[in-house]
C-alpha angles and dihedrals in degrees: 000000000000112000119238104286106234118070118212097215121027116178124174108293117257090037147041100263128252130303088268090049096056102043087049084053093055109037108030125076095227156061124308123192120178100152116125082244100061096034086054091055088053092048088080142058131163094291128089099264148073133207118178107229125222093241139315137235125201098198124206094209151016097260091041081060094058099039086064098049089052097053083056094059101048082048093053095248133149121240135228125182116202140192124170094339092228095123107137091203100054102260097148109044123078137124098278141092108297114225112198114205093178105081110052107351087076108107133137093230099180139354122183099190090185088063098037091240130138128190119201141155114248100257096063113120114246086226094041093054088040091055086059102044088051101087077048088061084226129112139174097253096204084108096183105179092241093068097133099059091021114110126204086238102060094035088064096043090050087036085223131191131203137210096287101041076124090077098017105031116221133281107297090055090055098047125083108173138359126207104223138189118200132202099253080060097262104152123189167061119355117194150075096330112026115192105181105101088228096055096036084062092048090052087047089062102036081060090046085055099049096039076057108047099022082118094045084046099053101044083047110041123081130256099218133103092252132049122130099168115143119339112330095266086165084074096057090079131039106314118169113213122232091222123020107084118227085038109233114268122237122340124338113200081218097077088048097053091041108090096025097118101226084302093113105031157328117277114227111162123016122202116207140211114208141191138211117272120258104258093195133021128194116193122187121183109219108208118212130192093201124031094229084056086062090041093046094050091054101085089046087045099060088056095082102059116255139167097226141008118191138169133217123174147198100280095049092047090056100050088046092061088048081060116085090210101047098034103085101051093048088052084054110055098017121091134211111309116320115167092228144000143211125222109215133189146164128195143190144096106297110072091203095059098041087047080039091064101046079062094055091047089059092039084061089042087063098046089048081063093256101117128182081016105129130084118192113216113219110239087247093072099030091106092055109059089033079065082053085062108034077055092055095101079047107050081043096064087042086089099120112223131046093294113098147164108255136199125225105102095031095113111055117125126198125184105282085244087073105041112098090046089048096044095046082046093054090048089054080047092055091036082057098051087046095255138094120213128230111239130207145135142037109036098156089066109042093253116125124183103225129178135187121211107235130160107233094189089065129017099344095113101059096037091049096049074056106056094040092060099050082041087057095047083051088049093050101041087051086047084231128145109261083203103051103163115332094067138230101287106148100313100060099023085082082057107053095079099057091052107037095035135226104305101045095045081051083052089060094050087044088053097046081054089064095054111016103030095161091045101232109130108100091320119204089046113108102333121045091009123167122230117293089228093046101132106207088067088052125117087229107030127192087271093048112131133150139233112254106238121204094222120223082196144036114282096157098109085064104035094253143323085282097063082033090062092038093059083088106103091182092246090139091228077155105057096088134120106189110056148036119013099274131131092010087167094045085047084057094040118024085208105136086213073069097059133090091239088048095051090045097055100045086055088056098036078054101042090049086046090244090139095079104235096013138086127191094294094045124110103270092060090043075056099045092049095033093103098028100118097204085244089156076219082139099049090069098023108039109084093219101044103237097176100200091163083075094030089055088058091044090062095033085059090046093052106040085054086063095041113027128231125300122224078254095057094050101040083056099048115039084051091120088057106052106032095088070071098049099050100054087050100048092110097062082039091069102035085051086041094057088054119117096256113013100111082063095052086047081053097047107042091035110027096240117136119248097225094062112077113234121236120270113230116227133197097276127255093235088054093049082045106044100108107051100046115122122224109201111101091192117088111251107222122280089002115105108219123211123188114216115206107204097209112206095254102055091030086066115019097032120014098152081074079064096044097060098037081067088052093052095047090044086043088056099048104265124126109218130225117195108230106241147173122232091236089049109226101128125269115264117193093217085252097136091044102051083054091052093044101240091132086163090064087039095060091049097047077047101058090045088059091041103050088050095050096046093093083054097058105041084054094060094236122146133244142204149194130192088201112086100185082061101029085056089044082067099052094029119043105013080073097059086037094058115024114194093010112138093207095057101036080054091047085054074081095067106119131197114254095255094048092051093050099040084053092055099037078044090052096037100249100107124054118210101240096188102078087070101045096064125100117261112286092359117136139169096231111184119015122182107217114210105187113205104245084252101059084054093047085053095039096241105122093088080060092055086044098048086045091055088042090069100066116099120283096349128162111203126200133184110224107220109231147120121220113348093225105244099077093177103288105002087083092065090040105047100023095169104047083041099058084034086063092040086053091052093082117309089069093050104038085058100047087046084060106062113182094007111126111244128211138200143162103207129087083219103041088054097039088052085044090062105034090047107029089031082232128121119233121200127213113260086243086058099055082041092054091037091058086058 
């Protein structure tokens, strides 16, 4: 069977590894991955750039950590600490030894809810300690938009922000001390008494300095809410903070070490400092028909109060309704046509005055001359256009071709004065340079989030060193910060001299010789930095070049696999444990080979012959997709719309050329074809089944693991039907006709689903035609061949199917499938199949049953029997709803949940999951990741509801429910039948 998927120890292939590599493999308790493939997916964050690193370690521990670190410096190697990797300045990428924190170093270590304190190691997710703050009625209000990816550890090394620091403050007000580790082996407490001899020392001459330069620091340094240039040498003097009462008292080494970018220390412990929950929140949405007019209302705006202020403007609004997951909230609080909008709320424990000051907000709006332009958002949906927001960096980045917008200028902060005339002068600046620039965030502080679109494959950098500079004379003459919240990385080091001068800029060298005297901790990042637009540093450098694939399916919407690979801008959207249904794999694993991003960049490391020895169809990339369970969870919830689930066919069709097909492959996909065979011989299944040894032999000769129970053919559902299936495809007068697609799955495991669908149809006035083909073997949508990746097959399953449900189609009669994994092949991948063909684009229109059915009762055309055909006081009471990962990609499930709301005294529950593990064959494949990602939520949430009734729509879902909960789920159209 398939090893367990994560190697301990990965070296270069073809050798042992360096010196480095082999003593990290002896003497540290973690993963080391030195392979041109891993090294490649921690060359990259969100930023522009890439910069291979030497090696990297995934420590198990704290001390593991350190060990490591150790071990590089006694190697002479430079260190970088990471976190997510979302970083948009290039933080996190350099040539050292990576340490990622991410993985293991990510535990809640202490909260005293009484205090208000938290204790946590750096690599603990802001959402995942804020889900358990939350019964305390406590959070860490640093809310970065990224809170779902962001750890603690990077957020204090980026001193980041977040949309409500208005009311919160960032990072360096809400940490009170950091446990450190520094490279000549000091380890411990930074803050406002430091014991430790070594750091007492440090805090003696960062007094010395300020006492110094606290001239030199005041005529320098920016009056705005937001700078995070260099290291924080405000916080050296008196510096009274805007949330912690008492305020602390003289200098904390904290706020020195907050904001360094992995360039002091290591960060092993972070104390934090947390706030009450909001009890009530108020959000108006201020309309407005120019953009100055938005920037010029800020600074009347904040005077009101308000938690958060944030912009979003024309462009953004556009892409989000291009988004099928955006687009209906925007639709819903968004009016006409503005050409931007704020986003304004107030928070705190009384409703009326939170409500109250969305009045007032309208009552300015009015004043300002923008009357009837405010919508206020019920509390209920909130969240959700706040998620509209918090995506912003992300449906940026969405734009299809080389142009992009990029980041390098997208943190400066002026006073809000001067806003609206700074803002209007940086858009004649990118008109000049023949580009315009894509606007959001925080507009309460004066820190925009501009971007530029530049190609960085062609001109971008020069244009780019061009537009920084005038950027940087806009900065200086408004007295404003050119680095506002995202930090300083490889693209704004280059900037801090011109701005602090040099002696300040002397003063950050002198400080990372305190700590860092050797310069080894993440070098290039605020003091000694390269140029931002050095190429060589650069994601696409002037060599970059990709490999021509021949394309088994349609890549034309994006120019190409290559620019559909490249639509990853490393922002780790996908990084997240607690919603939606992406990176299921990466949820049972935490590898980054396991991650979208991961397995987008080692495509494009592989397509541009960046893996020494291998091309797009070589083994790094077959590693790299081996878990991934074709979910389609990324083509909803990725911003950019990276779409692996294809991707993942496109490779598997490359590959398998080279290779040919295994007993396995071809077991799984010709499926449709034999089971006819496999039916008739169930019997003799089961008896040899029964035989000591036989689940071994299965394992053996077919790769599926013993410990899964194989499906049990049934006599199929067509054959049962036969002989009551109509053959007109035109409508009889009067009658509604309704086609039923029997997909494979359900026709021979479970042909009962079929039967009541059927019922239902009959129940709700259709007459149902069975989808068949002339020469009578049953219609199969390609779907196991497309996993296997036989598209060829695929196509020709596909025109079979095609050519029987043609009449349909021109007859405008609708048809319908129980089976989500085949019902979302048809408006899917026939598409990509068949690019430009009329019959698959229409069959694009082919709905599951429950769809079909939750859209008529919705629109009144169709009436719920089943009420009435229950007995007399007989209800359904709870009922636990599993979607199949596809009915979420393609935003049904709400439709399966609102038809099975609709049975008698039902109470319907989502059940709040990702994959449920089995995706057709990967849970005989990969049996341990697959009952890992089962246990993750969907196999607990059903043995904690004994006795509740469960529902799903998919074969798999309910096949890893039984095998793994020992319960039997039924598919939404039974419990519908069995109401009648």
């Amino acid at each position: 069977m398939t090893p367990p998927h994560q190697s301990p120890v990965r070296f270069a292939r073809g050798g042992e590894g360096s010196r480095l590599a082999r003593r990290l493999a002896r003497e540290v308790d973690g993963e080391v991955l030195f392979d041109a493939a891993s090294r490649g997916r921690y060359a990259t964050d969100a930023s522009i750039y890439q910069v291979t690193p030497v090696g990297v370690v995934v420590p198990r521990t704290a001390e593991a950590a350190i060990v490591a670190m150790q071990v590089a410096v006694e190697e002479g190697v430079a260190i970088l600490p990471r976190g997510a990797g979302t970083s948009q300045c290039g933080q996190t990428v350099g040539e050292a030894l990576v340490i990622d924190d991410s993985k293991h170093v990510n535990r809640v270590l202490e909260v005293d809810a009484g205090r208000q304190r938290a204790v946590v190691e750096p690599g603990v997710v802001l959402d995942t300690l804020n889900a358990m703050l939350r019964p305390t009625g406590l959070w860490y209000p640093v809310d970065v938009s990224t809170s779902a990816q962001a750890t603690l550890g990077g957020m204090s090394g980026n001193n980041s922000c977040g949309s409500r620091s208005l009311a919160y403050g960032n990072m360096v007000d809400r940490v009170l001390a950091i446990d450190a580790w520094l490279p000549d082996g000091t380890r411990g407490r930074f803050d406002a008494e430091p014991s430790h001899p070594r750091i007492a020392e440090i805090a003696a001459r960062a007094a010395a300095l300020y006492e110094r330069e606290k001239e030199e620091i005041a005529a320098r340094w920016p009056k705005t809410a937001r700078n995070v240039a260099g290291y924080n040498l405000a916080r050296l003097g008196p510096s009274p903070s805007p949330v912690l009462h008492p305020p602390p008292r003289g200098l904390n080494l904290a706020s020195l070490l907050v904001g360094s970018e992995g360039t002091l220390g290591w960060f092993e412990r972070i104390h934090l400092v947390l706030a009450p929950l909001p009890k009530h929140k108020a959000l108006g949405v201020a309309h407005f028909p120019r953009f100055y007019d938005a920037m010029d209302a800020a600074q009347h705006i904040v005077k009101l109060g308000p938690a958060a202020v944030e912009l979003v403007d024309r462009t953004m609004l556009d892409l989000a309704l291009g988004n099928a997951q955006f687009a209906p909230i925007v639709r819903a609080f968004v009016k006409g046509e503005p050409q931007a909008i704020l986003l304004v709320e107030f928070a705190g424990d009384e409703e009326a005055a939170q409500r109250q000051g969305v009045t007032r907000l309208a009552q300015l709006m009015g004043d300002l001359g923008f009357a009837d332009a405010v919508v206020e958002v019920p509390a209920a949906r909130q969240k959700a256009l706040w998620d509209v927001r918090k995506a912003g960096l992300n449906i940026m980045m969405s734009m299809k071709g080389d142009g992009k917008p990029v980041s390098f200028i997208e943190d400066c902060a002026v006073p809000l004065e001067h806003l609206a005339e700074y803002t209007t002068q940086l858009t004649e600046v990118f008109r000049k340079h023949g580009t315009e620039g894509t606007w959001y965030a925080h507009a309460s502080v004066g820190c925009l989030h501009v971007r530029p679109v530049l190609n960085m494959k062609g001109d971008g950098a020069i244009r780019m060193r061009a537009i920084a500079e005038e950027a940087a004379d806009l900065v200086r003459r408004y007295k404003g910060a050119y680095s506002g919240e995202h930090g300083d990385g490889l693209v704004r080091s280059e900037w801090i001299a011109p701005f602090f001068g040099p002696r300040l800029t002397a003063c950050l060298a002198e400080i990372k010789s305190w700590f860092d005297p050797k310069g080894l901790m993440n070098p290039g990042k605020i003091v000694n930095p390269p140029r931002q637009d050095d190429r060589k540093l650069f994601r696409y450098p002037p060599d970059y070049a990709t490999q021509q694939v021949a394309g088994a399916l349609d890549w034309g919407p994006w120019g190409g696999f290559g620019r559909a690979v490249e639509m990853c801008n490393n922002n780790g959207h996908c990084r997240k444990f607690d919603a939606g249904t992406m990176c299921p794999s990466y949820r049972a694993t935490g590898n980054e080979r396991d991650l979208t991003r991961g397995r987008a960049n080692t495509l494009r490391l592989a397509l541009s012959g960046q893996i020494e020895g291998e091309d797009f169809a070589g083994e790094s990339v077959r590693e790299a997709l081996e878990l991934c369970v074709s979910c389609k969870g990324c083509k909803r919830e990725c911003p950019t719309g990276v779409d692996m689930a294809r991707m993942k066919i496109e490779f598997l069709a490359a590959q398998k050329r080279r290779h040919g097909f295994t007993r396995r492959d071809r077991l799984v996909a010709h499926l449709p074809r034999y089971s006819k065979w496999m039916s008739r011989l169930q019997p003799l299944l089961t008896l040899a089944q029964a035989l000591p040894g036989a689940g071994a032999l299965v394992e053996s000769m077919a790769g599926f693991d013993r410990r899964r129970p194989l499906p049990k053919w049934q006599k199929p559902f067509v054959a049962r039907n036969r002989g009551r299936t109509p053959n007109q495809a035109t409508p009889t007068a009067g009658v509604r006709p309704v086609v039923l697609f029997a997909d494979t799955f359900n026709s021979w495991f479970e042909p009962g689903n079929l039967e009541a669908t059927v019922k239902v149809l009959e129940a709700t006035g259709h007459d149902v035609v069975i989808a068949m083909a002339p020469e009578g073997r049953p219609l199969c949508c390609g779907r196991t061949y497309l996993t296997t990746g036989m598209v060829h097959e695929a196509r020709h399953e596909a025109k079979r199917t095609m050519a029987a449900l043609r009449p349909y189609v021109e007859a405008g009669t609708p048809i319908v499938g129980i089976e989500p994994s085949c019902v979302f092949t048809f408006r899917d991948e026939y598409t990509a199949m068949f690019p430009g063909d009329e019959a698959a684009r229409k069959l694009a229109g082919v709905l599951l049953a429950d769809e079909y059915l939750a859209r008529g009762i919705a629109a009144g055309e169709i009436e719920a029997p089943w009420a009435a055909g229950r007995r007399a006081g007989e209800t359904v009471g709870p009922l636990l709803v599993h979607g199949h990962c596809h009915q979420k990609a393609f935003g049904t499930f709400e439709a399966t949940l609102a038809l099975l709301r609709t049975l008698p005294g039902a109470e319907v529950q989502a059940i709040e999951s990702s994959c449920c593990g089995m995706a057709g064959s990967f849970g005989h494949e990969h049996y341990d990741v697959s009952m890992k990602m089962g246990e993750l939520a969907l196999l607990p949430a059903v043995r904690s509801a004994p006795g509740v009734a469960i529902a799903a729509a998919g074969t798999s879902c309910r096949q890893q429910i039984a095998h793994g909960a020992g319960r039997a789920a039924k598919h939404p159209m039974a419990l519908l039948a069995e109401a009648l």
